[in-house]
C-alpha positions in Angstrom: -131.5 54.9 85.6 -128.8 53.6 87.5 -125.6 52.3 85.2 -124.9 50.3 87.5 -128.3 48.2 87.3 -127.6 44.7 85.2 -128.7 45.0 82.1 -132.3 44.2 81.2 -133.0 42.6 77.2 -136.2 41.1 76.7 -135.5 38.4 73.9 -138.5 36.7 71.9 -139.2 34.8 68.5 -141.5 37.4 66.5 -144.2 35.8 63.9 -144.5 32.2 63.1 -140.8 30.9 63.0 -141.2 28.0 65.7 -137.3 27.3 66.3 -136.6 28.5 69.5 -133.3 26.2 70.4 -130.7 28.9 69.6 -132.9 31.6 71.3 -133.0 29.3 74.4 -128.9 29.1 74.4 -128.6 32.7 73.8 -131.2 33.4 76.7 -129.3 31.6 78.9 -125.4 32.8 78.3 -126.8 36.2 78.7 -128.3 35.0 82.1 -124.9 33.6 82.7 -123.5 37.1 81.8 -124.9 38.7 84.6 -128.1 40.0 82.3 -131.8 39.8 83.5 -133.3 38.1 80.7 -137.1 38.3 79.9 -137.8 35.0 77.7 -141.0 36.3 75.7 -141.1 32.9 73.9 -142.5 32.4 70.5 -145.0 33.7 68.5 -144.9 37.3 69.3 -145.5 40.4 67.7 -143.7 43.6 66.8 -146.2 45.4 69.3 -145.9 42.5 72.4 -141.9 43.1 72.5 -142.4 46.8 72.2 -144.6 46.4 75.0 -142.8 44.0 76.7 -139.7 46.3 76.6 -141.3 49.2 78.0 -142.9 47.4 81.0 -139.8 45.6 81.8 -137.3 49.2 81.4 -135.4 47.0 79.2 -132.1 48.2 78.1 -131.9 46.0 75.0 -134.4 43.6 73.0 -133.2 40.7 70.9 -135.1 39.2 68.0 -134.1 35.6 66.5 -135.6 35.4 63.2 -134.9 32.1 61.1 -138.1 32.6 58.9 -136.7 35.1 56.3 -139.0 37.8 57.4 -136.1 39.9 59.1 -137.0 42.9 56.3 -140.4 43.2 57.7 -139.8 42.5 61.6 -136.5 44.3 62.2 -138.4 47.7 61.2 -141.8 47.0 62.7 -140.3 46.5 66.0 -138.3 49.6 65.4 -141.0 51.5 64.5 -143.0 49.8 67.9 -140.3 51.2 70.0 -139.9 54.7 68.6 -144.1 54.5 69.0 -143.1 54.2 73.1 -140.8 56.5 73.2 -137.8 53.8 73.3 -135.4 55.0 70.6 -132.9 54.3 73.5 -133.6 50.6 73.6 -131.3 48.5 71.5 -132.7 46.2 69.0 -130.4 43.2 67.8 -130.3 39.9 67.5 -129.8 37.3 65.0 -130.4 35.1 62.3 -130.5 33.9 58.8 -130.1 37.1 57.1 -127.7 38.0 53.8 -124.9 40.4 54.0 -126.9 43.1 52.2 -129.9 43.0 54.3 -127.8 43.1 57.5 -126.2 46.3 55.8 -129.8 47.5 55.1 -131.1 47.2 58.7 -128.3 48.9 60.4 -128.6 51.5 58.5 -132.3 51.8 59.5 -131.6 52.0 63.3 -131.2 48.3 64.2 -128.1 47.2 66.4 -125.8 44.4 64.8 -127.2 41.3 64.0 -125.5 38.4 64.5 -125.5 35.1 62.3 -125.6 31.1 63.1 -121.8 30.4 64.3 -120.7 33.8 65.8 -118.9 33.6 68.9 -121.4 34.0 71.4 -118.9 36.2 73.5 -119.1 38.5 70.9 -122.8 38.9 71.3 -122.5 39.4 75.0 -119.6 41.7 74.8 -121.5 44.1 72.0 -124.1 44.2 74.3 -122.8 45.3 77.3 -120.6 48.2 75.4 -123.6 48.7 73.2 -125.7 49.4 76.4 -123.0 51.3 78.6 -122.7 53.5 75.7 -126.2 54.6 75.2 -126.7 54.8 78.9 -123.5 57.1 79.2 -125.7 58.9 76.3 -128.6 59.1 78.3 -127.1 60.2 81.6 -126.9 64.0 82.7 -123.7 65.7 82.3 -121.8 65.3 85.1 -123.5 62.8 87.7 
């Protein structure tokens, strides 16, 4: 895997939440960050981003939950990944999601999660140093 490849995220809406605006703006400013973005739309499952991240060699996947199930998705997609061999992959995203539970899911494996107002540079730029780091992680000593 080349580090010098743009970074691939495949970003969906997972289970029934239908608001897909802010995924839509997020999509796109990645797009303008030089990402490849792979819009999965809504209504998907744990198991099609998974899928979806391992056909596309994703580098990253990013989940926008607004229905309050971020407790149950952030860890099934998790667990979807690890399933494909993807531990490598980030997970992040965003939503509505309390302090404590953002807390929770970091500490279970999941990237930062971002919430409605943050500085959408700040997304970008996390992912891109979140990315080159694991890649660097990846990468055999000395090439």
């Amino acid at each position: 895997m080349s580090g010098n490849r743009p970074i691939r995220i495949v970003v969906a809406k997972v289970g029934l939440d239908g608001h897909d605006r802010g995924i839509r703006v997020v999509a796109r400013a990645l797009q303008d960050a030089g990402m490849e973005v792979i819009y999965l739309g809504l209504r998907q499952t744990p198991a099609m981003v998974a899928e979806a991240a391992l056909q596309e060699d994703a580098d990253a996947v990013g989940v926008s939950i607004l229905s309050a199930a971020h407790m149950t998705v952030f860890p099934r997609v998790l667990k979807e990944l690890a399933e494909r061999e993807l531990e490598h992959v980030l997970l992040t995203g965003g939503g509505i999601i309390p302090a404590e539970d953002l807390e929770e899911l970091g500490r279970q494996g999941v990237g930062k999660l971002f919430v409605p107002g943050a500085p959408m540079e700040e997304f970008v730029d996390y992912i891109r140093n979140e990315v080159a780091r694991r890649r660097e992680q990846r990468s055999p000593a000395g090439s």
